[in-house]
N, C-alpha and C positions, 0 to 999 in steps of 0.2 A: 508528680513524683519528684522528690527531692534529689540530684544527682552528686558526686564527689566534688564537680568541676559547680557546684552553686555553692556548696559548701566553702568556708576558707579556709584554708593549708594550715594543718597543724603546724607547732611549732617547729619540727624539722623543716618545714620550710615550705616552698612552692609545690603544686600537686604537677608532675610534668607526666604522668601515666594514667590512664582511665582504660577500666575491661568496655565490652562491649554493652555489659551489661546498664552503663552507668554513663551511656550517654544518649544523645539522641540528635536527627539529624537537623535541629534545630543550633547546631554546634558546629556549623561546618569550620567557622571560623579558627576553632581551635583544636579539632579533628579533624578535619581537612574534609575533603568529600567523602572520598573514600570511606574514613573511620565511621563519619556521623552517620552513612548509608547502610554500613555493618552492624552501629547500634541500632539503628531505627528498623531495622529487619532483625535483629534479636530481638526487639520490644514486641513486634508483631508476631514472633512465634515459628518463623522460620527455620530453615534446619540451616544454619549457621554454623563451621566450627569455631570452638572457642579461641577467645583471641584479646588483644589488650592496644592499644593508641598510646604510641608519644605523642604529645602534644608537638603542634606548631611552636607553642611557645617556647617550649625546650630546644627546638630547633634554629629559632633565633639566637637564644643564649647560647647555643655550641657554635654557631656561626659568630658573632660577636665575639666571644671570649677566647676560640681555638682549642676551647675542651669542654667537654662533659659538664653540666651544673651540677651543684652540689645535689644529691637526695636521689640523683636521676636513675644510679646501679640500684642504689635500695630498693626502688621503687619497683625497677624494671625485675627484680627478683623475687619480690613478694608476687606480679602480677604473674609472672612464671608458674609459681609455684600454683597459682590457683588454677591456668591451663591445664598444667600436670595433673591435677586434682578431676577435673572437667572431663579430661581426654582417657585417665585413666593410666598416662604411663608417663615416665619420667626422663625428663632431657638427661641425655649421659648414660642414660641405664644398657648397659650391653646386651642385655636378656630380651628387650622390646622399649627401643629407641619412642619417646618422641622427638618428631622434626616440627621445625616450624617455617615459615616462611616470613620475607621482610621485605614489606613494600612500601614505597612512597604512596602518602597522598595528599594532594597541593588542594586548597581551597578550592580552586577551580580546574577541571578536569584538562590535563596537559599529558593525551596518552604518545606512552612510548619514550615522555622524554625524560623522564628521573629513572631510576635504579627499582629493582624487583631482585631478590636471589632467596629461592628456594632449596629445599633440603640442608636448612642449618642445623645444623647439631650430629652431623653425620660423618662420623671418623671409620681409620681401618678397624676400631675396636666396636664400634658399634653397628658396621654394614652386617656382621654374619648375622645378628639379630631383627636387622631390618629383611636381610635374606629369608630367614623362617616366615615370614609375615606372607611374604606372596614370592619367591620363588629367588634364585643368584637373579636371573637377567634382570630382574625390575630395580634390585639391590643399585645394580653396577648401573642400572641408566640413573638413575635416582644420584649415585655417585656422582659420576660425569659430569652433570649436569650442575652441581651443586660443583665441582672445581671450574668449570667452564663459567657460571656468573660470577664464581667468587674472583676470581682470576681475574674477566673482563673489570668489573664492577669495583672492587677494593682493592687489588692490586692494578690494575690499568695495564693489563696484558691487552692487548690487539687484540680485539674480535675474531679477525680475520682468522690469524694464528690458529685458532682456534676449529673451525670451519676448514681450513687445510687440509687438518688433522682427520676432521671427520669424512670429508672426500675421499680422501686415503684407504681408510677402513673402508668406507662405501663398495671404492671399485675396487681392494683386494676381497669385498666377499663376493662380488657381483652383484649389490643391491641396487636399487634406486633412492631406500632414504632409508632413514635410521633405525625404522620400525624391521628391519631383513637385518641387522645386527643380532649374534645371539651373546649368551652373555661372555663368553672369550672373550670376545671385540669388542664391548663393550669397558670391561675391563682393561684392557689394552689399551683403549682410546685415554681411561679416568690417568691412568700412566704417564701416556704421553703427554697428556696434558698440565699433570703437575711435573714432568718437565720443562714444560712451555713455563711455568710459575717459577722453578728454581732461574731457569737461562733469563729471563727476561724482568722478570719483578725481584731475583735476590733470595728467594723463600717459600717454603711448600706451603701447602693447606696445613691452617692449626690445626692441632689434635685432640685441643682442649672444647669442647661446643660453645663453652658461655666466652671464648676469646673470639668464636666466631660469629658469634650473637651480637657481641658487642660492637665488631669493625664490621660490622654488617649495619648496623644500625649508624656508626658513621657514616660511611659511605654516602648510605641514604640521603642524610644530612646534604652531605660536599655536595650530591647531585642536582640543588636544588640552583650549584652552580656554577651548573657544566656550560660549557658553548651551545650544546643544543639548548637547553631548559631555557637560559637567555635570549637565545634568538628567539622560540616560538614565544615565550613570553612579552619579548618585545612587539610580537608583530599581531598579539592577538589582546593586548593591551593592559598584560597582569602587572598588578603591583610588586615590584620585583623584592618589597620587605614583606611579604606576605610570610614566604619560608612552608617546610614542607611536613605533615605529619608522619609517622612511620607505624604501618603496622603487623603489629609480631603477630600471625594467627598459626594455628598449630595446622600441620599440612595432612591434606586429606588426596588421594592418588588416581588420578584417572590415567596410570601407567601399568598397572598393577595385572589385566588382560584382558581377553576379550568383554566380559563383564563390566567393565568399567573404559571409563573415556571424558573428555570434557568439550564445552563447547560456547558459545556464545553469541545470544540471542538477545532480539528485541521483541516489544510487546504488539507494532506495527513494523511492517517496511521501511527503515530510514532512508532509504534513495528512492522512495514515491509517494511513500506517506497512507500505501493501501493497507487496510486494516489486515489482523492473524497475525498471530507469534510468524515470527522469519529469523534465519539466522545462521550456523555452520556447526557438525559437530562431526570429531574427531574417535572412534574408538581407539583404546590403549592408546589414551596421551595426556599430556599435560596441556593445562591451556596456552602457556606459549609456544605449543607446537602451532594451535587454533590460528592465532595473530599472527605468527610467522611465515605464515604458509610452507612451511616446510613441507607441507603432506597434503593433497589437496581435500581438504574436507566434504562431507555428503553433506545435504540441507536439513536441516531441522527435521522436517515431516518425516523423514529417513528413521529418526530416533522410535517413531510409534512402531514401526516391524522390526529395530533392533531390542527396544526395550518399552514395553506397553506398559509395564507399571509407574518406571520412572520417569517417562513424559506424560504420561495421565496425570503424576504429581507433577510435571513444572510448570503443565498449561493453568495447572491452579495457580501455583506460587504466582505465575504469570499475572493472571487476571487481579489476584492480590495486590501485587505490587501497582499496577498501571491505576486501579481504585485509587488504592491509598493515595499514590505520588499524584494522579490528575494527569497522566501524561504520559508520553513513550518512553517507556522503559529500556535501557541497556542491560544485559543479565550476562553475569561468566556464572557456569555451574561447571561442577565436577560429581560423576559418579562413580563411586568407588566400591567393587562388588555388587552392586548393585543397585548400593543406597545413595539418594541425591543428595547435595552440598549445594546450597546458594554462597559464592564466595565473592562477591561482587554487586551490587546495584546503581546506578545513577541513572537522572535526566537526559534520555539519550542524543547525542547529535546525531543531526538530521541535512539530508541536505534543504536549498531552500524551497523546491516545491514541496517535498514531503511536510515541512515547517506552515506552508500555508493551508493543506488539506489537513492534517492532521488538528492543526488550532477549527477549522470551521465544524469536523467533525465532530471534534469532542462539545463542541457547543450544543450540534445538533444532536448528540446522546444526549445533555441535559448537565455536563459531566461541568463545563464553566461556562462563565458568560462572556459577551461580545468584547466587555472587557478585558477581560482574562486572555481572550485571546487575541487581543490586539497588543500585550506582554508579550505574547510566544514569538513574533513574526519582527523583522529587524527591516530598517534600512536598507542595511547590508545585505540582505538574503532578496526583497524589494531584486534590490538592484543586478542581482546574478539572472532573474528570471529574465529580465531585460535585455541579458546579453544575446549576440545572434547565434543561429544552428544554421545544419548542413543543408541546403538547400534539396528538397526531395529527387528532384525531375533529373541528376546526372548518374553518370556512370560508374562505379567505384571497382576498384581494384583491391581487394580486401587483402589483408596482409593476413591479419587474423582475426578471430572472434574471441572476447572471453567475457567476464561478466560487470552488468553497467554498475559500474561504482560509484561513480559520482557525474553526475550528468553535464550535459554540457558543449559542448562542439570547439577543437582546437586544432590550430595547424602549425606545424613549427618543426626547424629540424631534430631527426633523432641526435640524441646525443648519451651518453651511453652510462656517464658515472656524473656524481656530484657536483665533484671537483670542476669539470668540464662547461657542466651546467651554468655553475655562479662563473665561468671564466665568458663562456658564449654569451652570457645576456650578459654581461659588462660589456659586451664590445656592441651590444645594441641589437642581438641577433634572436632571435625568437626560438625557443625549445622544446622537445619533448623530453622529455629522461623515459627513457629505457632501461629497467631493470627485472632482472631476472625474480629479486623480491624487493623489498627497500626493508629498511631498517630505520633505527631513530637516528644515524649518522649521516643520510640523505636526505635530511631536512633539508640544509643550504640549497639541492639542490630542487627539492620539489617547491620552494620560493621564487626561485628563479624561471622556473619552468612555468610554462601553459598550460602543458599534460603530463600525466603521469601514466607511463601505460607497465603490467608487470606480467610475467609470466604466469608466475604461482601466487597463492594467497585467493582468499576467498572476500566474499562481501563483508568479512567484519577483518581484516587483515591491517597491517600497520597504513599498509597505502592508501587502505577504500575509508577509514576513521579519517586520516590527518586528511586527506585530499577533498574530503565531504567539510571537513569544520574549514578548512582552509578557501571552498567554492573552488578547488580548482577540478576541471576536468579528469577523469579516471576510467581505464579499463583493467580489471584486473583478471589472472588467473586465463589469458590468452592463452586459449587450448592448443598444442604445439609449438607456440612461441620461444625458438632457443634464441638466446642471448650473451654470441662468442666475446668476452673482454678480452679474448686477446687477439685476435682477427677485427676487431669493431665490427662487427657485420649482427644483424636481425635475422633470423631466419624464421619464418612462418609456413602454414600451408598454402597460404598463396604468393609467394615469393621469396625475397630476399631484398634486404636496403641494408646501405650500409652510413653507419654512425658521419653522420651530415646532412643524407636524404631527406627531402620533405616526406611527410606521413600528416594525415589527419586522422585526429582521436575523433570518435562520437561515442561520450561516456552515457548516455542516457538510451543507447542500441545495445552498447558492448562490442563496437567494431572497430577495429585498425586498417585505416586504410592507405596504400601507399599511392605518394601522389600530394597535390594540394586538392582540396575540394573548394568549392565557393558555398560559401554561407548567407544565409539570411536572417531578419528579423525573427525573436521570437514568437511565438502566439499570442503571451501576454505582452507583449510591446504593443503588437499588431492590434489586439482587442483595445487595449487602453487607447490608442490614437483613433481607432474606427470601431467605437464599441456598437455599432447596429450591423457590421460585419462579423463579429467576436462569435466563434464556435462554440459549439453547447461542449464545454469543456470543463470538470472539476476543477482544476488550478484554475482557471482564468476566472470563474467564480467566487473561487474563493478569497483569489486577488483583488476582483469587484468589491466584494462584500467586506472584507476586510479594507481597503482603501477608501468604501463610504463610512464605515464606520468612525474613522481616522475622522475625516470630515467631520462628521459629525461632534465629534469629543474636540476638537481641536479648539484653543482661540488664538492661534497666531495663522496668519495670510499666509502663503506660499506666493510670491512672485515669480518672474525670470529675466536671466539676462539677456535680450534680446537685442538685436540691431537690424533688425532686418525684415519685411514681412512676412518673410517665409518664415523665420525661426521663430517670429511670435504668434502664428497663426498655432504650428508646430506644439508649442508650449500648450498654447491654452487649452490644446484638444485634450493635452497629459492634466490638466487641470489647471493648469495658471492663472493667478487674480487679477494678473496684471502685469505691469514690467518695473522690476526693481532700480534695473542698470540697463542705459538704452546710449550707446558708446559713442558722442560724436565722434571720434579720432578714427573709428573702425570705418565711417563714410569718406575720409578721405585719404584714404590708402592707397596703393598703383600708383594708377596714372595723375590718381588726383592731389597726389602728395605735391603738388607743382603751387599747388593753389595757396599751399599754406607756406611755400617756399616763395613764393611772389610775396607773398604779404611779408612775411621776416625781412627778406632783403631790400623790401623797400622798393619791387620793380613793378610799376601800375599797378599800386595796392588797389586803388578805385575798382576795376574791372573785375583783380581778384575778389575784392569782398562780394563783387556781384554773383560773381559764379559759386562762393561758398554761399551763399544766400538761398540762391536757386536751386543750387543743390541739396541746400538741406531741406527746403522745403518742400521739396518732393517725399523724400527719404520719409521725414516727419510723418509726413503725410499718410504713407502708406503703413507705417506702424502704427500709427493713433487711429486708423482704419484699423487695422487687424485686429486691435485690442478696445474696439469701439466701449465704451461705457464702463470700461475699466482703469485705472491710474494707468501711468506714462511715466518714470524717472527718467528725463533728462539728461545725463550729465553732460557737462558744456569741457570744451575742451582740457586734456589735463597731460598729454607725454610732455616729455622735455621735448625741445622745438630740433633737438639734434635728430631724431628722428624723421623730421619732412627736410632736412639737409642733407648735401652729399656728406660723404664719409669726409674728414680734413685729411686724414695719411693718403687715402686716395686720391684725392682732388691736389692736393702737395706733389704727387710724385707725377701725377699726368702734367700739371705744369709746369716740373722740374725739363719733365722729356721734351715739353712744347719748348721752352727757352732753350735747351740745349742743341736742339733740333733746329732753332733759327724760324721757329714756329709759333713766336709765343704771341696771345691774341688780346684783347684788353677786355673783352667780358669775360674769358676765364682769369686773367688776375680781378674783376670787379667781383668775380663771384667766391673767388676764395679768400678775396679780402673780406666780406661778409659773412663767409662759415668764420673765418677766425675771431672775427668780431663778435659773432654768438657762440665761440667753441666754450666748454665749460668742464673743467675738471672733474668735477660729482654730479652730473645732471641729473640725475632722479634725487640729489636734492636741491636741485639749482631752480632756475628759471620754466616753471611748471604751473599748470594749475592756477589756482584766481591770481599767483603773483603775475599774471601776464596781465593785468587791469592795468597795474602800474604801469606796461611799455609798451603794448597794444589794446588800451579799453578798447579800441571798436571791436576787436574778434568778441568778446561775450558781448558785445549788441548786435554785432550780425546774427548770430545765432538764436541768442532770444526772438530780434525781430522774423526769425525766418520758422521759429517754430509757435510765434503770436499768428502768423500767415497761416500757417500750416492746419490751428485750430479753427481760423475764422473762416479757412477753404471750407475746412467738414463741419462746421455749426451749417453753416448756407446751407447745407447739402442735406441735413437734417439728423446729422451725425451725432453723438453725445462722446467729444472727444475730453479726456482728463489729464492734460500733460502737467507736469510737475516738473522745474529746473532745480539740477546737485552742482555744486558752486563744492570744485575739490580743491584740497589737499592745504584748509584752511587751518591755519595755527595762531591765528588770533583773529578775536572778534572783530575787529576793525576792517577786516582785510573783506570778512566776510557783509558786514554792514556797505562799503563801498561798492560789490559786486553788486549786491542787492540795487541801488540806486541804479548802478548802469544797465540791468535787467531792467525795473520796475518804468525805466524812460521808455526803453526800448519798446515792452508790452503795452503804456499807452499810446506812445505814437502811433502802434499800429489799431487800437482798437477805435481811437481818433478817425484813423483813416479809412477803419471800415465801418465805419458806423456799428459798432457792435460793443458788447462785455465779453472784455478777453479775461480768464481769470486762470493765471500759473502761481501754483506757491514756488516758494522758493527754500531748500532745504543746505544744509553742507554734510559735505561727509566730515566725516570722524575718521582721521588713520594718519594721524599727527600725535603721539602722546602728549602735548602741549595743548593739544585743542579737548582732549577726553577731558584733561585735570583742569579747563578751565570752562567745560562746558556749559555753567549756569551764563555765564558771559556770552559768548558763542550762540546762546537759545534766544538772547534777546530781539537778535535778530534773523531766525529760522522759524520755516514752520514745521518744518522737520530736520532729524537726524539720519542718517543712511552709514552706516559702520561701514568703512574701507579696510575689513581683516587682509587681506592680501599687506597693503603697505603698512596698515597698523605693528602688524608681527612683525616685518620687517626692522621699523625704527624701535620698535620697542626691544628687542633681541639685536639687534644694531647688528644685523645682518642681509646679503644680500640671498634670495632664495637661489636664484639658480647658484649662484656662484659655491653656498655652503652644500648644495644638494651635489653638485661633482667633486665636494672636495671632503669636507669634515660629518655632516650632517649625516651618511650611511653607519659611518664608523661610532658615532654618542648613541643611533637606534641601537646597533647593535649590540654596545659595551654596556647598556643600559643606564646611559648619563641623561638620557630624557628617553621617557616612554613612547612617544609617537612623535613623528613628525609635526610641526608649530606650525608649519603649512596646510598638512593636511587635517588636521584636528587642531581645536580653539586649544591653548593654550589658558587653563582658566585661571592657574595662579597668575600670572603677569599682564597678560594682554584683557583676560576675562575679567581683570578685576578694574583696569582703566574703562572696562565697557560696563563694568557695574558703577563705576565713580559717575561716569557721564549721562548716565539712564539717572540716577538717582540725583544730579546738579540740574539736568536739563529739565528733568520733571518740574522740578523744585521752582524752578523758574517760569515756567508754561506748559502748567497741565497737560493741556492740549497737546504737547508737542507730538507730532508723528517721529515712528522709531521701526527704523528698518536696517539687513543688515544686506550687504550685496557682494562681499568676497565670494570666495566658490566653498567661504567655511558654510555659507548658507544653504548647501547639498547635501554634505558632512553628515551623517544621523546622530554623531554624539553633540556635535555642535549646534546642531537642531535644539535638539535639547537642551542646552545650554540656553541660547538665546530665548526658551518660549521661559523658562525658569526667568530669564533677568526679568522678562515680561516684555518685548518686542513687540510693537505689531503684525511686523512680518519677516519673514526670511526671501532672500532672490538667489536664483540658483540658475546654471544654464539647465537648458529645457528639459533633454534625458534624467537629470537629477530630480525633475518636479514630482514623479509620484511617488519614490525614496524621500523629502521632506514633507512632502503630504504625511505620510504614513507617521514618520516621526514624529511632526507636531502635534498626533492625536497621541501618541505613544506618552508622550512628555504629559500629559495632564494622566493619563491612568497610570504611568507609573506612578508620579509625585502622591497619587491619591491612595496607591497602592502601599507605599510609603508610608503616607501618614498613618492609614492605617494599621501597620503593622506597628508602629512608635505608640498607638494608643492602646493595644494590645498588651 
């Protein structure tokens, strides 16, 4: 089928409007989700109201230029006109109004946080006509409703203002929510409200509908870049020039009475992943009554004894759609009179175990393959299952119960609004937010938080959506839960706390408990470490079987950072190939910091190197044990040396007080004569790393010599140990060519002297941008590469991490001057592309060369992928991170493959 958007733009110009008819959901890009999922359910037959898409791309040009592009009203009129044609009645006509509605929708689904405003086109001239249709009350809420988003949303009235207003009206009729309003109050409300629009915005609701169509469709626009849309887009890693599509669809009324209502459903359980439609519906409402929890909704199954016809057709639409798409379905519907509306479809979010039963399921229907659903399942989601729960066997004190929203176990103090939120966890403090519902303007605060727990709102509500895509803990819709903002106080059926108390959330029960609880390991942590323990359990299964699969697809290692025998023992159970980064610095810390302070100052170096010797060679020992028959990366010493020094302001002022005191001793001036002697303005870039060759070569031939010992211990013993020595923080070949010698003496004297073949390669890291760009050099003398991201990012961004992460670095995530943190995710223009220069010169030089990366970007799931694409051997990660890069690097060959395949397509 040939579409408008394949065609090229007549000569009036760019096509910036497409009906539903004339796209399809292979468009998201330039329909955004939304649109393409409206077309691609009009092509299959669905009951769709009629409706038309701005393009994204129209939405960049108003963003860019600060108005409308040229062709864009024309456009936007003709496709009007052909709704009116569709619907049957005409925008403007006071005899039997069409309305429409105007919503965002972004490439990638970011609910809650762009702009929606229904019932456009509805003035004082045109409600009596909207009145004949179904009755004054429905008129006047219909009204409201449509100055209440108008006002929010294009005028930028306060919400709140707004919500006052309706409290007000609430308790002078005696109701509990909006639905006990008749239409007086309703009226009255739409009043006061376009007074709240003259006093605060300057200006009533227009009275003209195409003035309101049109700053409705601005708005839209501007929203793509509000504070909220920025922030989640930052934090969930969207291209923030994507930009947003808008679409006009003609509005169909689940306000209208007891006949009609709306609601929204999925195709599976998105918070467990159990198969049957599940979901919330609402009679006499609109769907953001649904989302808002204003009203607490019945469940889905509820809809077959209110209405048998119209959920006999949605369980079809249902099964349709979840075919079609291959997947869990999200669905808003609306019925009106009686008759159903599909107004809504996408890919639904899930939380992450639903994410992994759900992908093993559909495999075992036949519905895709292992691949397929090794696509469905992330890192990131990996890593949530991994997180700990409330330990079973205590006692809790329930605050409240309401329903599991997003699973999970958290503890932290209540805290009550947003603002408090981001203020509490700046000072380091851990949170729950507490609200009575949330909304899209408590994002800040559900970032900051641990849990989210809400009074009202149901399982598809604003809190139970973002808090499930976000992995944070959730309870919502706490049955009795009041939450006083002006008291700060919680009040529940089994107690009362107030805003500071500890509470534990357990989002996967549905329970609030007051108190702290102690927590434990997962199941699936637990299974993955002692899988001949591992309970006959659907998730942990499917986490099995999807993580051999990973295996299997995969060609790049998974290592770990280990230093210790216990942590490498740890690792390998999680899957580990081996040890990427095996830290000598971490063996002599405490007490042992002395050893490497004898040696600097020059006081019985002899005896010190003996003890560094001994002691490593233990250490060694028991790691190349733990990881018998698997590689070993070494790295040989590398902090700056002020680190095994006392502090100089310290050590200065205690001498100051000893001399003035008539107390002053000659080992404390010999020893502060020696910190100053090594004190060093920039030490992380000072005197560090193989430059210590140059003013201590014996420290790397102790160490080599003592991890030559180490191997020739467990050869004897019958052991099959593979140790490999990383020569850091090198920036020219030469530096790296000399260490080489002082190792390569070190490893035959000792094999000399056991009679034995000791064989260590010897590698450097990379994380000097001077050593990436001249890596063919550098290779000559390496048998491997091991990528230092951690200090790579660093010089390359000529920054330091702590110091920009407390200072500047929150502030560029958030204004969106860089999409993610360069710490936490590879950095692929700048830093990924010196690690593409040096994979590509190193090769070039020796084939052979081993290529690994050992920052903690090697945990990272996007950086995963990243490095299996450059073509790495392996990634090292600390341990908890090994079966989240497991997973990835099988991910990174099916997607790549997934990929190609669609470009041949």
């Amino acid at each position: 089928m040939t579409t408008q958007a394949d065609r090229p733009a007549d000569a009036a110009g760019t096509t910036w409007v497409l009906s539903f008819a004339e796209g399809h959901r292979g468009m998201a890009d330039l329909l955004g989700g939304k649109g393409a999922n409206l077309a691609e359910m009009t092509r299959l037959g669905l009951p769709v109201p009629p409706g038309f898409t701005i393009t994204t791309q129209a939405c960049r040009a108003y963003l860019a230029e600060g108005h409308e592009p040229e062709g864009l009203a024309e456009q936007v009129e003709e496709h009007l006109r052909r709704v009116e044609d569709a619907a049957g009645r005409r925008f403007g006509d006071p005899a039997d109004p069409l309305l429409v509605s105007v919503r965002s929708g972004a490439r990638f689904s970011m609910p809650g946080m762009m702009d929606t405003i229904l019932n456009v086109g509805l003035t004082d001239e045109t409600l009596p006509g909207l009145a004949r249709r179904a009755g004054e009350r429905f008129a006047q809420d219909c009204y409201r409703r449509l100055v209440q988003m108008y006002g929010r949303t294009v005028l930028g009235v306060d919400g709140q203002l707004f919500e006052d207003v309706l409290d007000q009206a609430r308790q002078r009729a005696g109701v509990r929510d909006d639905q006990g309003l008749d239409a007086a109050a309703l009226a009255d409300v739409a009043t006061r409200f376009r007074e709240l629009l003259r006093e605060h915005a300057g200006e009533d609701l227009p009275q003209d509908p195409r003035e309101q169509l049109t700053r409705a469709v601005r708005a839209v626009f501007e929203s793509w870049n509000s504070p909220r849309a920025v922030l989640y887009r930052s934090r969930e890693g969207i291209d923030p020039n994507l930009g947003t599509a808008v679409n006009v669809v003609a509005m169909v009324f689940g306000n209208t009475g007891e006949r009609s209502g709306s609601g929204v459903c999925f195709t599976r359980d998105p918070a467990s992943g159990h198969r049957g439609a599940y979901g919330d519906y609402l009679t006499n409402a609109q769907g953001e009554d649904v989302v808002a929890g204003i009203r607490q909704p019945v469940p889905l199954a509820r809809l077959a004894d209110i209405d048998p016809p119209a959920y006999e057709q949605l369980m079809g639409h249902l099964a349709t759609l979840e075919n079609h798409y291959r997947d869990l379905c999200d669905v808003e519907f609306t019925i009106e009179d009686g008759r159903l509306w599909i107004l809504q479809t996408r890919v639904g979010k899930r939380t992450a175990g639903a994410a992994f039963r759900i992908a093993t399921q559909l495999v075992d229907e036949g519905v895709i393959d292992l691949d397929e659903a090794l696509r469905r399942v992330t890192g990131e989601q990996l890593t949530q299952l991994l997180h700990p729960r409330f330990a079973a066997d205590q006692e809790r004190r329930v605050l409240a119960r309401g329903l599991p929203a997003s699973p999970g176990a958290a503890v932290g103090e209540a805290v009550l609004d947003s603002e408090r939120a981001v203020e509490w966890a700046a000072q380091g403090r851990t949170v729950v937010l507490v609200r009575p519902e949330t909304s899209p303007e408590d994002l800040p605060g559900m970032v900051a938080a641990v849990a989210v727990v809400t009074a009202r709102g149901g399982l598809t509500s604003h809190a139970a959506v973002v808090a499930r895509g976000m992995g944070r803990t959730c309870v919502a819709g706490a049955e009795g839960l009041q939450v006083d903002l002006e008291r700060r106080v919680v009040t529940g059926p089994g107690g009362q706390v107030r805003e500071g108390d500890v509470i534990s959330v357990d989002g996967t029960a549905g329970v609030v408990s007051i108190g702290e609880l102690d927590v434990e390991a997962s199941v699936v942590a637990a299974a993955l470490e002692d899988p001949g323990a591992a309970p006959d359990d659907e998730l942990v299964e499917a986490v099995v079987r999807l993580l051999a699969h990973a295996d299997l697809r995969r060609t790049t290692g998974v290592l770990t950072n280990a230093d210790t025998p216990e942590d490498a023992r740890r690792a390998r159970r999680l899957g580990a190939e081996g040890i990427g980064l095996c830290r000598t610095e971490h063996m002599l810390l405490g007490e042992r910091r002395h050893i490497v302070e004898d040696i600097v100052l020059d006081r019985d170096r002899e005896t010190a190197f003996s003890r560094m010797h001994d002691l490593h060679r233990e250490e060694f020992r028991g790691v190349l044990e733990a990881m018998d028959g698997l590689p070993v990366v070494v790295r040989l010493l590398d902090p700056p040396l002020h680190e095994f020094l006392p502090d100089l302001t310290e050590l200065s002022v205690h001498a100051a007080l000893e001399e003035a005191a008539g107390r002053a001793d000659e080992d404390t001036a010999r020893l502060l004569a020696g910190v100053r002697r090594w004190h060093e303005t920039n030490p992380m870039l000072g005197l560090r790393g193989v430059r210590l060759v140059a003013v201590v070569p014996e420290l790397y031939a102790v160490q080599a010599r003592a991890l030559a010992h180490a191997t020739a211990d467990l050869l004897e013993k019958g052991f099959d140990p593979r140790p490999e020595l990383m020569v850091p923080l090198v920036a020219e070949a030469a530096e790296l060519a000399a260490a080489r010698r002082v190792i390569e003496q070190a490893v035959r004297a000792v094999a000399d002297e056991r009679g034995t073949t000791v064989s260590i390669p010897v590698g450097s890291m990379i994380e000097l941008p001077r050593a990436a760009l001249t890596a063919g050099e550098v290779a000559r003398h390496a048998d491997f590469f091991s990528f230092g991201t951690n200090d790579l990012t660093q010089t390359t961004w000529g920054l330091s991490r702590d110091d920009a992460e407390a200072s500047f670095m929150p502030a560029y995530r958030e204004s969106g001057l860089v999409p993610t943190d360069p710490f936490d995710s590879i950095d692929v223009d700048g830093v990924g592309r010196l690690v593409r220069i040096a994979v590509a010169e190193g090769r070039a030089t020796r084939p052979d060369l081993g290529l690994g990366i050992c920052g903690e970007h090697g945990g990272d799931p996007a950086s995963v992928r990243f490095f299996a694409e450059v073509g790495l051997d392996y990634v090292s990660c600390s341990p908890p991170r090994v079966p989240a890069a497991r997973l990835e690097a099988g991910r990174a060959v099916v997607l790549a493959e997934g990929a190609s395949e669609a470009d041949t397509r």
